[in-house]
Structure formats: structure tokens, C-alpha cells
KOLMARKOL-306094 format. One record per atom (N, C-alpha, C): residue number from 1; residue in one letter; chain; atom name; z, y, x. Coordinates in Angstrom, 1 decimal. Each point is the difference from the previous one (the first is absolute). Example, Ala and Ser with C-alpha at 12.3 -4.5 7.8 and 13.67 -1.06 7.14 Angstrom:
BEGIN
   num   residuo   cadena   atomo       zz       yy       xx
     1         A        A       N      7.8     -5.7     13.2
     1         A        A      CA      0.0      1.2     -0.9
     1         A        A       C      0.0      1.2      0.9
     2         S        A       N     -0.7      1.1     -0.4
     2         S        A      CA      0.0      1.1      0.9
     2         S        A       C      0.8      1.1     -0.8
***
This chain:
BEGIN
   num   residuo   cadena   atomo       zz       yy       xx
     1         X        A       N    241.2     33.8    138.0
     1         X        A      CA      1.3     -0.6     -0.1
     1         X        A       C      0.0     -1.0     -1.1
     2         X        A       N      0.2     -1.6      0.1
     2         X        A      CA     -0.4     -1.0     -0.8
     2         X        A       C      1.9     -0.1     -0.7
     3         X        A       N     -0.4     -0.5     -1.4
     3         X        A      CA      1.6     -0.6     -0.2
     3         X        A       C      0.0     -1.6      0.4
     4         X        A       N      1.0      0.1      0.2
     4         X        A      CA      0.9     -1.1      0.9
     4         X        A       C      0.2     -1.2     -1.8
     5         X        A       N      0.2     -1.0      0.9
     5         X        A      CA      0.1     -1.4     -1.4
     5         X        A       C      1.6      0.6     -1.0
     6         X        A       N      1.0      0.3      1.4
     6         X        A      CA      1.2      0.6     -1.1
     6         X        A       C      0.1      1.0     -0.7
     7         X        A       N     -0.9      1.3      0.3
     7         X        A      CA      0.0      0.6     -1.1
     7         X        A       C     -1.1      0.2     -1.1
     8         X        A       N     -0.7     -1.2      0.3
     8         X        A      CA     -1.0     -0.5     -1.1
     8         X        A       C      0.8     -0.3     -1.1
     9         X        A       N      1.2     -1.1      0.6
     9         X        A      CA      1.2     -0.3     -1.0
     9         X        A       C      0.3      0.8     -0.5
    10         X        A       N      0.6      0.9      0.5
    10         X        A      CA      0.8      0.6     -0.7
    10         X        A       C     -0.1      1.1     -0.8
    11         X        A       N     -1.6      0.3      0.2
    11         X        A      CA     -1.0      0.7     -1.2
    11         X        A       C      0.3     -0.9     -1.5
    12         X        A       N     -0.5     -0.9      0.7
    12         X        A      CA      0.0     -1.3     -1.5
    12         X        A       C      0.3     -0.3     -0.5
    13         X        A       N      1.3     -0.1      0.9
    13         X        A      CA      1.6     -0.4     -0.8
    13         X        A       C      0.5      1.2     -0.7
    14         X        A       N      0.1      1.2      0.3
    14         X        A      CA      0.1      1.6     -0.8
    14         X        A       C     -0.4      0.0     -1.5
    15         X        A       N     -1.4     -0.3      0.7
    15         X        A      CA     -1.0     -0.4     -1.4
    15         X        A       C      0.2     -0.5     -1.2
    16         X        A       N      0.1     -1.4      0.9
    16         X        A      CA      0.5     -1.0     -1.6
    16         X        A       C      1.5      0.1      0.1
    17         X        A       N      0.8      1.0      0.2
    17         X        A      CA      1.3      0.1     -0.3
    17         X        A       C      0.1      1.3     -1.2
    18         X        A       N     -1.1      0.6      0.4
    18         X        A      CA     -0.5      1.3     -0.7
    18         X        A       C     -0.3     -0.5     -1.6
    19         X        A       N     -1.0     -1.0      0.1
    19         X        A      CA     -0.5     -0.8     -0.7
    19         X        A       C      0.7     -0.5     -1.1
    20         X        A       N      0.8     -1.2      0.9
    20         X        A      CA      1.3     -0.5     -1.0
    20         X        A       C      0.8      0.8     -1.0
    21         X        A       N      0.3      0.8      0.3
    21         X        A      CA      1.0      1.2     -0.7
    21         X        A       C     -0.8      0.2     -1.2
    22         X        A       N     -1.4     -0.1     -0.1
    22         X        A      CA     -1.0      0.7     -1.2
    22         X        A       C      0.2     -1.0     -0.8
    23         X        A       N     -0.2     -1.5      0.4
    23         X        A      CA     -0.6     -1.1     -0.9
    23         X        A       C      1.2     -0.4     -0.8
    24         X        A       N     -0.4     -0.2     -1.4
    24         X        A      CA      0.7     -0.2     -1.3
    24         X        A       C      0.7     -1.7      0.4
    25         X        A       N      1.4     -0.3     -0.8
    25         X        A      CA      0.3     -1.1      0.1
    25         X        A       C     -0.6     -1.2     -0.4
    26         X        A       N      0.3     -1.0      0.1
    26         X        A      CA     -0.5     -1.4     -0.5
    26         X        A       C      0.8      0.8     -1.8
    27         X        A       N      1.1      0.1     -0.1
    27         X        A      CA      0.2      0.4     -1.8
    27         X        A       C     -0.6      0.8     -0.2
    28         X        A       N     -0.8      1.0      0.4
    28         X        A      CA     -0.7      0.9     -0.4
    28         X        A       C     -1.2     -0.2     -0.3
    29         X        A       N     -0.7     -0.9      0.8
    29         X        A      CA     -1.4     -0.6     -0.4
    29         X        A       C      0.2     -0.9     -1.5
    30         X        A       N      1.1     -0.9      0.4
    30         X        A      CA      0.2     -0.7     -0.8
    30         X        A       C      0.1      0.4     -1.8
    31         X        A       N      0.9      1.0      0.0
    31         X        A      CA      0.3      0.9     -1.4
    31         X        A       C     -1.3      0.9     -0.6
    32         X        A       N     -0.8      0.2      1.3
    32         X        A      CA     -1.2      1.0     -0.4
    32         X        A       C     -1.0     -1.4     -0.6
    33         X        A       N      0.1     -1.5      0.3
    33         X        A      CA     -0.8     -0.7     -0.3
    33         X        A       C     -1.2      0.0      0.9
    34         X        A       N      0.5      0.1      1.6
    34         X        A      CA     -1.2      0.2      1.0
    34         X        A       C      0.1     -1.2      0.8
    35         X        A       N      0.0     -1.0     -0.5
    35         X        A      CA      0.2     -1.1      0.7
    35         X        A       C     -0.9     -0.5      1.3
    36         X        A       N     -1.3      0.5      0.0
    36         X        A      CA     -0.6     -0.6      0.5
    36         X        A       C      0.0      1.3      1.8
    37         X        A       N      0.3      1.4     -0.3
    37         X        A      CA      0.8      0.9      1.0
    37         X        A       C      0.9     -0.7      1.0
    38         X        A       N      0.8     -0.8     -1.2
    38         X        A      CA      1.4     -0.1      0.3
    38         X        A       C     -0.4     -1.4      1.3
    39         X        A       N     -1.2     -1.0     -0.5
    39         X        A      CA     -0.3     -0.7      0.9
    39         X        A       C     -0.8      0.5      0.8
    40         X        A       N     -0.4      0.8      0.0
    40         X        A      CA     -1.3      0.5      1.2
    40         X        A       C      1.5      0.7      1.2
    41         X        A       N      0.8      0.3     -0.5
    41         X        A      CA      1.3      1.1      0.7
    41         X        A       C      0.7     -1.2      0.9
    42         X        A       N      0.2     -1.1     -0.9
    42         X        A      CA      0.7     -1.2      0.8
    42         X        A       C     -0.7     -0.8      1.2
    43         X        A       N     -1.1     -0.3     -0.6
    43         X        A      CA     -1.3     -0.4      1.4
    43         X        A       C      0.1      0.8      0.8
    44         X        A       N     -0.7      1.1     -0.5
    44         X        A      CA      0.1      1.2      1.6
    44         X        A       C      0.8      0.3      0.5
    45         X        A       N      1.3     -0.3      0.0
    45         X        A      CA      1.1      0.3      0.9
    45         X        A       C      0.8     -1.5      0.6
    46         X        A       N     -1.2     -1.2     -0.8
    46         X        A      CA      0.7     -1.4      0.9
    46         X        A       C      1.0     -0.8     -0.6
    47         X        A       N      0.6      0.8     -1.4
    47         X        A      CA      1.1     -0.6     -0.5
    47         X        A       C     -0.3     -1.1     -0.1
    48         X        A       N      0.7     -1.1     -0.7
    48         X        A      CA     -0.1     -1.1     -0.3
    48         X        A       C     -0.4      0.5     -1.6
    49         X        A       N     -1.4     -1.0     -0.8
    49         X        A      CA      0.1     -0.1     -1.3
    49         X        A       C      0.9     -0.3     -0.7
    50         X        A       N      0.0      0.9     -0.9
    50         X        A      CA      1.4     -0.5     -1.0
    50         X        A       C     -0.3     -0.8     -1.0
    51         X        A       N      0.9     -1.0     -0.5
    51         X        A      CA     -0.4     -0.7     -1.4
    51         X        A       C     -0.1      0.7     -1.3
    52         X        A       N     -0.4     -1.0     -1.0
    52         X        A      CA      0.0      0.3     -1.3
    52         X        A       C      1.5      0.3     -0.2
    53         X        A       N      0.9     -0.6      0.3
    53         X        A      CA      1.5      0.2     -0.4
    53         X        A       C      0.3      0.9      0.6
    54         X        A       N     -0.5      1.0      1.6
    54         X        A      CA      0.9      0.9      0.3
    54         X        A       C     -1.0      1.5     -0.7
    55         X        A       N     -0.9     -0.3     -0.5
    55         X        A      CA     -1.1      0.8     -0.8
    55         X        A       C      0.5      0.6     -1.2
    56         X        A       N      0.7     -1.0     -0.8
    56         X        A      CA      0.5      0.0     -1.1
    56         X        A       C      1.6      0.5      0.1
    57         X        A       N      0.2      0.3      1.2
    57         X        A      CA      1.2      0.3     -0.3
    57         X        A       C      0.0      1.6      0.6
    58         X        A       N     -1.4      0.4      0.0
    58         X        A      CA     -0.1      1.3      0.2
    58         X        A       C     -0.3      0.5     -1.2
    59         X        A       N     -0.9     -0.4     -1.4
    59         X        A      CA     -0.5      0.2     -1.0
    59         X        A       C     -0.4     -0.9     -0.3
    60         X        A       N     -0.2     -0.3     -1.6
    60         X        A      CA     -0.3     -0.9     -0.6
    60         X        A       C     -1.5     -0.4      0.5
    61         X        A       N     -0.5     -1.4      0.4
    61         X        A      CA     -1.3     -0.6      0.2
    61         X        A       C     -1.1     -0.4     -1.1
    62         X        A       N     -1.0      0.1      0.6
    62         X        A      CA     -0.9     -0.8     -0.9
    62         X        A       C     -0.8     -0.4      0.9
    63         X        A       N     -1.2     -1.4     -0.6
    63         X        A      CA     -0.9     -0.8      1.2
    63         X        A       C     -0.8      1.1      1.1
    64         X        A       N     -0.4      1.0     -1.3
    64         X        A      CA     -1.2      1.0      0.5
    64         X        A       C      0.9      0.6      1.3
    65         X        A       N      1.2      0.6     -0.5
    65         X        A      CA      0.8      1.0      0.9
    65         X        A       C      0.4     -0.9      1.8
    66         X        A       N      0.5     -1.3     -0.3
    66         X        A      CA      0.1     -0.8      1.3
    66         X        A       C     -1.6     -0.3      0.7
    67         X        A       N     -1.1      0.4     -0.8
    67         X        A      CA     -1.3     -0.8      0.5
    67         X        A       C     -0.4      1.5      1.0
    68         X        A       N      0.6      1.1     -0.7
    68         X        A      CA     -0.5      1.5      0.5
    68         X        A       C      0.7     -0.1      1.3
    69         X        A       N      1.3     -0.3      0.1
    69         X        A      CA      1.2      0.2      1.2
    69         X        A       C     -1.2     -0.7      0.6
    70         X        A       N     -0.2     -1.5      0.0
    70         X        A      CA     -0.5     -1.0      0.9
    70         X        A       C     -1.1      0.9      0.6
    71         X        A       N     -1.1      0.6     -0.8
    71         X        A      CA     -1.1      0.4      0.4
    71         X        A       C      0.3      1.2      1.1
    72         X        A       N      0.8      0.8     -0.8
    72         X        A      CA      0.4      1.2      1.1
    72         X        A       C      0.5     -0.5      1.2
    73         X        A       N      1.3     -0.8      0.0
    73         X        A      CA      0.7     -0.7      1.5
    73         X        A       C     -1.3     -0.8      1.0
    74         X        A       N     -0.7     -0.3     -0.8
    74         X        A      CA     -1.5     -0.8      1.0
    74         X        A       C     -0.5      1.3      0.5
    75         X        A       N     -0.8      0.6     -0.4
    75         X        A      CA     -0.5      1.4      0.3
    75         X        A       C      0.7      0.7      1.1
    76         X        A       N      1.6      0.4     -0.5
    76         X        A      CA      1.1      0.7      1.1
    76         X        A       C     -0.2     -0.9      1.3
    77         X        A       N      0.2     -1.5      0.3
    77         X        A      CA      0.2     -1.0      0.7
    77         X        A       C     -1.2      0.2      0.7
    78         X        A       N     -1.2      0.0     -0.4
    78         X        A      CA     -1.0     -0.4      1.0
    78         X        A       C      0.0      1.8      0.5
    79         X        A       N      0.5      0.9     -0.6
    79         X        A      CA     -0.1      1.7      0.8
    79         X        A       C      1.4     -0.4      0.9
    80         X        A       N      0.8     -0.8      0.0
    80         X        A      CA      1.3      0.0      1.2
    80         X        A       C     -0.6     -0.7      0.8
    81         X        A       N     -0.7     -0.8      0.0
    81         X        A      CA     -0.6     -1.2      1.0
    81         X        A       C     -1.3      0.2      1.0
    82         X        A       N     -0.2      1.4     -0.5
    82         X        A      CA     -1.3      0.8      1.1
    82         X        A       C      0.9     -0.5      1.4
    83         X        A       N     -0.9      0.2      0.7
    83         X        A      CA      0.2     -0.8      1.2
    83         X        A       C      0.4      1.7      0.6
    84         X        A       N     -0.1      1.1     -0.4
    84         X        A      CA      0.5      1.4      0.2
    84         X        A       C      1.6      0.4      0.3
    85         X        A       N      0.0     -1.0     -1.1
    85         X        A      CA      1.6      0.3     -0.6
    85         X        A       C      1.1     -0.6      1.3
    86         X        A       N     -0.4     -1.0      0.5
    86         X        A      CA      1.0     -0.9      0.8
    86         X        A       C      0.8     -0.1      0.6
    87         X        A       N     -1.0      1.0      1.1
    87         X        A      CA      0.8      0.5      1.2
    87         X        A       C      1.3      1.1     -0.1
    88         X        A       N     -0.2      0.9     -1.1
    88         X        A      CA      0.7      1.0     -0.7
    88         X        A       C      1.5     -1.0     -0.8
    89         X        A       N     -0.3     -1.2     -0.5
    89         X        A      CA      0.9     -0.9     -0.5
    89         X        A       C      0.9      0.0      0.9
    90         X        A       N     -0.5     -0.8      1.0
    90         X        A      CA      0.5     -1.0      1.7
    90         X        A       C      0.9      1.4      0.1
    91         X        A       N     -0.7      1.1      0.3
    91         X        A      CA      0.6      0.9      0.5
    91         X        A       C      1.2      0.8     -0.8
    92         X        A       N      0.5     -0.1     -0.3
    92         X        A      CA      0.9      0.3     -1.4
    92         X        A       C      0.9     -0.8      0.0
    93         X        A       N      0.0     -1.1      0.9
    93         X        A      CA      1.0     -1.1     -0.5
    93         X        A       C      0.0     -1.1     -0.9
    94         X        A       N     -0.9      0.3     -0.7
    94         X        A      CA     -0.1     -0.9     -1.2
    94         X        A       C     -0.8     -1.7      0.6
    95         X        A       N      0.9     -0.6     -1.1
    95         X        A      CA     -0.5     -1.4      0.3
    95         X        A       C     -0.9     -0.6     -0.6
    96         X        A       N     -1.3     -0.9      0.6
    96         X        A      CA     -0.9     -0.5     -0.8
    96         X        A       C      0.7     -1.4     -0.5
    97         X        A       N      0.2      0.1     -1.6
    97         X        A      CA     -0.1     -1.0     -0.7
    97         X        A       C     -0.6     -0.8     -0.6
    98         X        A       N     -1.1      0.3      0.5
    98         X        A      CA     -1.6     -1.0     -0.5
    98         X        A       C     -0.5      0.9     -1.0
    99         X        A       N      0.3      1.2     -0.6
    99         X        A      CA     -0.3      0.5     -1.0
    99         X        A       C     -2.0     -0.2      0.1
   100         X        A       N     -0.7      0.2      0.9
   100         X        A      CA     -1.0     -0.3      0.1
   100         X        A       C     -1.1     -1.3      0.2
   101         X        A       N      0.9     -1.3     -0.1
   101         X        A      CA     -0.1     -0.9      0.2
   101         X        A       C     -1.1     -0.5     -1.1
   102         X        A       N     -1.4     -0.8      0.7
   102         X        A      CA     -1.0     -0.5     -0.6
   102         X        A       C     -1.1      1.2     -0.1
   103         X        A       N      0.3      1.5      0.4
   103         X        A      CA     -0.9      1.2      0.0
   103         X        A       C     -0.8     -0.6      1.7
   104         X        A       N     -1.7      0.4     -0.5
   104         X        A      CA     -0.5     -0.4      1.1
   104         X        A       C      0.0      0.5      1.1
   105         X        A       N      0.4      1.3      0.2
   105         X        A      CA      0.9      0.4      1.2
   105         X        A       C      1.2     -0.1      0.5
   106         X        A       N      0.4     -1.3     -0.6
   106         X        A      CA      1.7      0.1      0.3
   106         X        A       C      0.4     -0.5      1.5
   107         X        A       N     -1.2     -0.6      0.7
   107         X        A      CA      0.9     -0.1      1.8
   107         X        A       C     -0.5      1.8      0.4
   108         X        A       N     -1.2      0.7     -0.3
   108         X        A      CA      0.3      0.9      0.7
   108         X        A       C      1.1      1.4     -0.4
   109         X        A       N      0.1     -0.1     -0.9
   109         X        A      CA      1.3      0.6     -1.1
   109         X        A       C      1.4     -0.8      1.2
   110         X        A       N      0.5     -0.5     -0.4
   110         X        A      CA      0.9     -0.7      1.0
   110         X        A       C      0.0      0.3      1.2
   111         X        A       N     -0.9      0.1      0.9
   111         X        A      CA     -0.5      0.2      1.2
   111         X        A       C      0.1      1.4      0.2
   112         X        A       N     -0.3      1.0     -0.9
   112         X        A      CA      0.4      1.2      0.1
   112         X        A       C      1.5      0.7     -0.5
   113         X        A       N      0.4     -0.7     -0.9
   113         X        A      CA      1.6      0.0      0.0
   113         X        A       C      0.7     -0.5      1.0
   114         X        A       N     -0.2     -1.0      0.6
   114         X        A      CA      0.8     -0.6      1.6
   114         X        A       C     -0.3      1.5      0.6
   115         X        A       N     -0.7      0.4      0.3
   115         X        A      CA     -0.3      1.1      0.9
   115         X        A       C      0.8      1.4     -0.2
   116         X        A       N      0.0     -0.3     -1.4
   116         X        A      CA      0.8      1.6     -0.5
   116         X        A       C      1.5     -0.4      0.4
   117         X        A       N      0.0     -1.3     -0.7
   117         X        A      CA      1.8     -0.6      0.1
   117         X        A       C      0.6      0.3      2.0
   118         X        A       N     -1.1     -0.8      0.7
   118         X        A      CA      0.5      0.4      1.0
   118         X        A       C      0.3      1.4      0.7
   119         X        A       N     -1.0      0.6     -0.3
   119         X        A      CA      0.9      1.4      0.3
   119         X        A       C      1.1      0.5     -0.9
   120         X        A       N      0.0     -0.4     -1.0
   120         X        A      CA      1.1      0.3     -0.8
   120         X        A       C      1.1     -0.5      0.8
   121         X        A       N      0.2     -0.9      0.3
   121         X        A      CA      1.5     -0.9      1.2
   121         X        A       C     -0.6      1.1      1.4
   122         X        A       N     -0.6     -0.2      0.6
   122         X        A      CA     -0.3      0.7      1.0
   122         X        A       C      1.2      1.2     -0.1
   123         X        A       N     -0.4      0.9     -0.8
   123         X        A      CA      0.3      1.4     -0.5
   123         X        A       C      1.6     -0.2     -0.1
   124         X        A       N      0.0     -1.1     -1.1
   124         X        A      CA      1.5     -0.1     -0.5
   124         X        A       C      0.9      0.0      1.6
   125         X        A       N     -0.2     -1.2      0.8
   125         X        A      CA      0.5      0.1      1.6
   125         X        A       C      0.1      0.9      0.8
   126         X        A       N     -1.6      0.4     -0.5
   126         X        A      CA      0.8      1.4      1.1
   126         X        A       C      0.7      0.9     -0.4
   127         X        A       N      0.3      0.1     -1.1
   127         X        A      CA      1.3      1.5     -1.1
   127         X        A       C      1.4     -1.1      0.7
   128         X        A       N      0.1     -1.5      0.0
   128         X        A      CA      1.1     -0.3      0.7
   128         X        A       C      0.1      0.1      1.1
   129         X        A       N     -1.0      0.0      0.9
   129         X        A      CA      0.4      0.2      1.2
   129         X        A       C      0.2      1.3      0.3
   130         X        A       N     -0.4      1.3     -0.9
   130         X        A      CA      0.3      1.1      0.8
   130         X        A       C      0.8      0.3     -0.9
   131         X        A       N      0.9     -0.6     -0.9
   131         X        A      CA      1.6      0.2     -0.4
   131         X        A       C      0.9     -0.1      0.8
   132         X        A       N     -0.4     -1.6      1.1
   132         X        A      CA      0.7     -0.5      0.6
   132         X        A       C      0.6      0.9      1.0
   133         X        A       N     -1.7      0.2      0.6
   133         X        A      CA      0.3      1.0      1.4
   133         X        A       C      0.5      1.6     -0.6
   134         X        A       N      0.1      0.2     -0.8
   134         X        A      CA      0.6      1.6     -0.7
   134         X        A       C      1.7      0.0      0.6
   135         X        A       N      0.0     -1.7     -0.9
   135         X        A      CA      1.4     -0.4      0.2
   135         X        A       C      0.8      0.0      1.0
   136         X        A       N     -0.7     -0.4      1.2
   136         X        A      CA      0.2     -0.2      1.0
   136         X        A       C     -0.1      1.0      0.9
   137         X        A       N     -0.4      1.0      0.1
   137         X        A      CA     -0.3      1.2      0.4
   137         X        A       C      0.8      0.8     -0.5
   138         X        A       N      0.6      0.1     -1.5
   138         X        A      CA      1.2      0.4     -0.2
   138         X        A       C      1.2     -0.1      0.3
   139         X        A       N      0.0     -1.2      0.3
   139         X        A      CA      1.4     -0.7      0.7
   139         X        A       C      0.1      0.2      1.2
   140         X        A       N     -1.3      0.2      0.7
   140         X        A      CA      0.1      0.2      1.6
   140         X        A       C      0.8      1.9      0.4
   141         X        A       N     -1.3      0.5     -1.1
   141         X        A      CA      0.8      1.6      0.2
   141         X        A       C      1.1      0.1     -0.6
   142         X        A       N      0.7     -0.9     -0.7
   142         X        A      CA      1.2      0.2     -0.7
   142         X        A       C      1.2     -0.2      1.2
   143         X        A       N     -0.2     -1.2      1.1
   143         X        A      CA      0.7     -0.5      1.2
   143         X        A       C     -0.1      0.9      0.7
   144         X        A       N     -1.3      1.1      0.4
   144         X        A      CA     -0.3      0.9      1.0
   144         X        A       C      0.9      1.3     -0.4
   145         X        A       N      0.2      0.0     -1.2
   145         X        A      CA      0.5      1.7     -0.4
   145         X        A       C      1.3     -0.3      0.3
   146         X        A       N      0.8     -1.7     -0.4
   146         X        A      CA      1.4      0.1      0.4
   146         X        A       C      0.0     -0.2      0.9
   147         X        A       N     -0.4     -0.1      1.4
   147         X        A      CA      0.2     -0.6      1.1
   147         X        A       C     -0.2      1.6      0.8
   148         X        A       N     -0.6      1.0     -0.6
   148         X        A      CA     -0.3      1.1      0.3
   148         X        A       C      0.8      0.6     -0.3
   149         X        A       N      0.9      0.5     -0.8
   149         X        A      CA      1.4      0.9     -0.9
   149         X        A       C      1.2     -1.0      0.8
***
């Protein structure tokens, strides 16, 4: 008995929901003076780089401490940009922003997010359409019971 693509998801998704709950804040990195964490944590989850100004307004900066972020968020970025990651993106809903843009797998990275994204809509349609028909089926036995009493 093989697992199926959706509850591949939803292993994954568990996972890194599991996951999330553990990982320390951006002020937490920041105050411990782990800046370069703090950018390996923002790459690997696709955020957008932060600036020196929104750096600084977590804890006080220095060149060394923004050069650490930089190095960490490159590092995190090219671990979000595995061509692994994508489809799991797509599939989640999430939108590609270019975050991997100029990475030398970036058409097949894309290519595997379209694929996750589309089942993601897939999926999403058919939870409306079998709302619809719930609805509709409710309403039908709702006409049948009074039409019966």
C-alpha cells in the first residue's frame, strides 16, 4: 500500500507545523546576537531579505552582524530553492515570488511549484464543490421531510 501525493502533504505540512512551533523568533535570534541563524531561518522559509534598517530595529547592528544575516539568508535561500521543496510550496498554496530567481534551477523549481499549485486549486474546487452539493442535498432532504409531515 503506496502513500498517495495528499497525504505525502499532509505528513509535511504536520511536520513543518510541528517544526514551526520550535523555531526561535527573528527577536530572539536577534538579542542572542545570532544573526547569521536569523538569516539562514529567513532564506529557508522564502521570506523576503530584510534590510539593514529592519535589522536594526530588531537589535542594535554592526557591518560584521548584517554581513552574518546576508551569509546565513544565502545559505537558508539556496536550502528553500532545492528543486525538493516546490511542489510542497505549490501545494500549500503558497505563491512564488521569485524568491529563487537567478538560482540555476529556477525553471525547474517553478515547474515543480506549478504542479504542487495546481493541485492545490484542484483540491481547493473540489472542497467547493462538495460544499455545494452537501448544500444542495440538504436542501433537497430539507423539501422531502416537509413535503412528507
Amino acid at each position: 500500500m503506496g502513500i498517495s501525493k495528499r497525504q505525502l502533504v499532509l505528513i509535511l505540512f504536520s511536520s513543518v507545523l510541528a517544526g514551526c512551533a520550535a523555531k526561535p523568533s527573528a527577536l530572539q535570534f536577534a538579542s542572542q546576537g545570532q544573526w547569521e541563524s536569523l538569516g539562514y531561518q529567513d532564506g529557508e522559509t522564502g521570506s523576503q531579505q530584510r534590510t539593514a534598517l529592519e535589522l536594526n530595529k530588531l537589535s542594535t547592528t554592526t557591518e560584521q552582524s548584517i554581513n552574518d544575516y546576508v551569509t546565513g539568508y544565502s545559505t537558508g535561500l539556496a536550502s528553500f530553492c532545492e528543486t525538493e521543496n516546490a511542489y510542497f510550496e505549490g501545494v500549500t498554496g503558497r505563491l512564488y515570488k521569485g524568491q529563487c530567481k537567478n538560482m540555476p534551477n529556477e525553471e525547474a523549481f517553478i515547474a515543480y511549484w506549478q504542479e504542487g499549485g495546481g493541485q492545490y486549486e484542484f483540491e481547493v474546487l473540489d472542497r467547493l464543490w462538495q460544499e455545494t452539493e452537501n448544500d444542495r442535498y440538504d436542501d433537497l432532504m430539507q423539501e422531502y421531510t416537509q413535503e412528507m409531515n
